[in-house]
N, C-alpha and C positions, 0 to 999 in steps of 0.2 A: 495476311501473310501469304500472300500469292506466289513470291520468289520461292518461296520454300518447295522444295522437291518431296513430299508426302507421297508414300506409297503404302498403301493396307489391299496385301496381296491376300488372294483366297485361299483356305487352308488346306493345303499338301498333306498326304495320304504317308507319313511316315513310315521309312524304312528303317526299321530298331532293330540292333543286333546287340546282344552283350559285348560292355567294353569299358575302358575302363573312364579315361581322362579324358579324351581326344588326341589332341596334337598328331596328326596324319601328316604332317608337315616341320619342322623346326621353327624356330623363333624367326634365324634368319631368309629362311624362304617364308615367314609371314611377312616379313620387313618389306621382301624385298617386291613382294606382291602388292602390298599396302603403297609402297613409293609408286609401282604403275595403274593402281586404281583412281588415286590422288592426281595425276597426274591428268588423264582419262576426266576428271570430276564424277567419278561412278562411286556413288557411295553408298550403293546396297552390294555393289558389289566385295565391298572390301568389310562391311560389315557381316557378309556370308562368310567371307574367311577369317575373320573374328570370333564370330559362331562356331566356325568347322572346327578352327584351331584349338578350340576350349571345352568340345566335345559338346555344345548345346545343339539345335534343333534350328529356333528360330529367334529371331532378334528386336528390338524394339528399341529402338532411338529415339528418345523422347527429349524436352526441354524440362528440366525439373520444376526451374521458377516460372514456366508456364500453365502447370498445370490447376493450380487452384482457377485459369479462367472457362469459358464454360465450352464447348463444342472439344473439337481435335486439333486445336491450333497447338498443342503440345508435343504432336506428332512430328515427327521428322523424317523418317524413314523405319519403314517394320513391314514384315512379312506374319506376323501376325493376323488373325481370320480379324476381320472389321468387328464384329459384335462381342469380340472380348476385349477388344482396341476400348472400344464406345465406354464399353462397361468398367472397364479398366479407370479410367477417365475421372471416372468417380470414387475410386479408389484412392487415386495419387491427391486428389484436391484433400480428402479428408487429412488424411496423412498429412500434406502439406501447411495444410493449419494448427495441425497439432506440435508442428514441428520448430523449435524456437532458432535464431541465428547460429546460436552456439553447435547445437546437435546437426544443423547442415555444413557447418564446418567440418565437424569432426569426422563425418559422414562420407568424404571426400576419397576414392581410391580404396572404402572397406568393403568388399563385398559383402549383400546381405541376401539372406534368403527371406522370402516371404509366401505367404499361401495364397491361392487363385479363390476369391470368393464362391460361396459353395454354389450359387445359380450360374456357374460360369460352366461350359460343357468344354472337355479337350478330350482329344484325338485317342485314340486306346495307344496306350504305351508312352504314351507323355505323363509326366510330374502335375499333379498338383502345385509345387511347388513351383517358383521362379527366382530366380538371381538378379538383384540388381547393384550395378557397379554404379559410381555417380563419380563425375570427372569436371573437371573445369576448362573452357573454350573461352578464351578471355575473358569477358562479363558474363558470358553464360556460363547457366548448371545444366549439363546434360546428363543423364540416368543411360544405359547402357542395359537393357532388359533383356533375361533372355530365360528361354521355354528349354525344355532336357528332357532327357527320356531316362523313367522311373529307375531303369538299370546302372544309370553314370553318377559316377558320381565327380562332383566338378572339381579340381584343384583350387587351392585358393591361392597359387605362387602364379598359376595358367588365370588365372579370372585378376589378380592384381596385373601381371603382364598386360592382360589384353587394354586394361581400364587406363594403364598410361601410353597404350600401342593408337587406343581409339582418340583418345585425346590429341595427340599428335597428330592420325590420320582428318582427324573431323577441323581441325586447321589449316591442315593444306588443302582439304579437298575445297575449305570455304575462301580458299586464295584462289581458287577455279572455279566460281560461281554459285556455287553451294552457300545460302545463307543458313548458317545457326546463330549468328549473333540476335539476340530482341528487339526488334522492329522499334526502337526508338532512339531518341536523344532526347536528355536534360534540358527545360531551354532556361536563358542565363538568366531571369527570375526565380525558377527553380533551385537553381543552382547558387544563387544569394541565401532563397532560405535554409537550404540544405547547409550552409558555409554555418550560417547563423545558428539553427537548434544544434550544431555540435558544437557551437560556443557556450551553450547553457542558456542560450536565450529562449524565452519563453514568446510564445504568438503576440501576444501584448508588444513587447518588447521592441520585434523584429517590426509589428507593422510602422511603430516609432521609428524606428531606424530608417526605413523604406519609404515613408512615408505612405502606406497604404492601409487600406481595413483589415481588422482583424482575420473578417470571415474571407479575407481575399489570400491573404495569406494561410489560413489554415487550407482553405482550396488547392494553394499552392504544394503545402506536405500534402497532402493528401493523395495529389497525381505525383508527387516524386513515391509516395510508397506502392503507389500501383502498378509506375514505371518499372521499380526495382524487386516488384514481389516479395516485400517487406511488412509487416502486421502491425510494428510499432516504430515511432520514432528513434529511439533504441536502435534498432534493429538496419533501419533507415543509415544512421551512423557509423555503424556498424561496415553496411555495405560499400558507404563511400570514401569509408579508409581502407578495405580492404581493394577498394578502384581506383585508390589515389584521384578521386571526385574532390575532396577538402585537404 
């Protein structure tokens, strides 16, 4: 994923005052900041005023359905210190397994709070805690992470705002070079069998149909559920009605 614009900046020396939400700014001077960062294709920049606007710290744009693989190809854009990126990394894969079709549906624009594992060291006057929003970019699932200082406390109408502000902003910025989409395509054998197990067809079945081996076709599911960051066949289907793929 070389196109991808990945930044893990060194961790900043936090200036914390008590406050409440953030918003230093309006809705519509976020809008209207996000239209000339987008423009620009600067997208830490408009992810900083995402941040500001919501009263966090620091930001983490991640791909959701990437992170069950193994390195920082998850990464998107974060100001995040690298060794809690790394470590993080291993966080989101478990999670992500544990996580079935349905509850990433559901999952969609709710923000959630979760805790920083305990060997993970932050900055004095940062949260424990973190928020993450998760948002949809056409086939992609992007998470929206972000770091706060122990005195804020976040709004959840300013953290829903920002989740369909980011979503918005992370598609135009990707009309101006910025990829978030997942580095692939289906290819049209895949995309046969994929047609096929949402008919009920069993591998048996389809390699009849196709006329090819069994074990060629299950080869075939197997890279379409890795393409799609999928666990089961199910799930698989799932994805590709929700992509009008079938």
């Amino acid at each position: 994923m070389d196109s991808l614009q990945t930044e893990i900046a060194i961790w900043p020396v936090p200036v914390v005052s008590v406050r409440g939400a953030g918003r230093g700014f309006s809705k519509e001077q976020l809008i209207r900041r996000l239209g000339e960062f987008a423009e620009r294709g600067n997208l830490s920049k408009g992810l900083a005023a995402l941040t500001e606007y919501v009263g966090a710290t620091h930001y983490l744009l991640a791909r959701y359905d990437l992170s069950q693989d193994d390195g920082l190809d998850f990464v998107v854009c974060s100001d995040w210190p690298f060794d809690v990126v790394k470590r993080l990394g291993k966080v989101l894969s478990q999670l992500h397994s544990k996580t079935n079709e349905m509850q990433k549906c559901l999952s969609v624009m709710q923000p959630v709070f979760m805790g920083l594992p305990d060997d993970i060291d932050v900055s004095r006057g940062i949260s424990r805690e973190y928020c993450a929003v998760t948002f949809n970019v056409g086939r992609a699932r992007l998470s929206l992470m972000l770091l706060f200082p122990q005195d804020v406390i976040l709004s959840q109408e300013s953290l829903r705002d920002i989740g369909l502000l980011a979503g918005y902003f992370a598609s135009f910025t990707k009309e101006h070079g910025t990829r978030v989409d997942r580095e692939f395509e289906l290819t049209e054998r895949e995309l046969e069998c994929l047609f096929w197990i949402a008919e009920g067809k069993t591998s048996d079945e389809i390699a009849v149909i196709l006329g090819i081996s069994r074990n060629t076709i299950n080869n075939y599911i197997t890279s379409v559920m890795r393409k799609t960051a999928t666990k089961t066949r199910s799930e698989a289907i799932a994805y590709a009605v929700r992509n009008n793929l079938v």
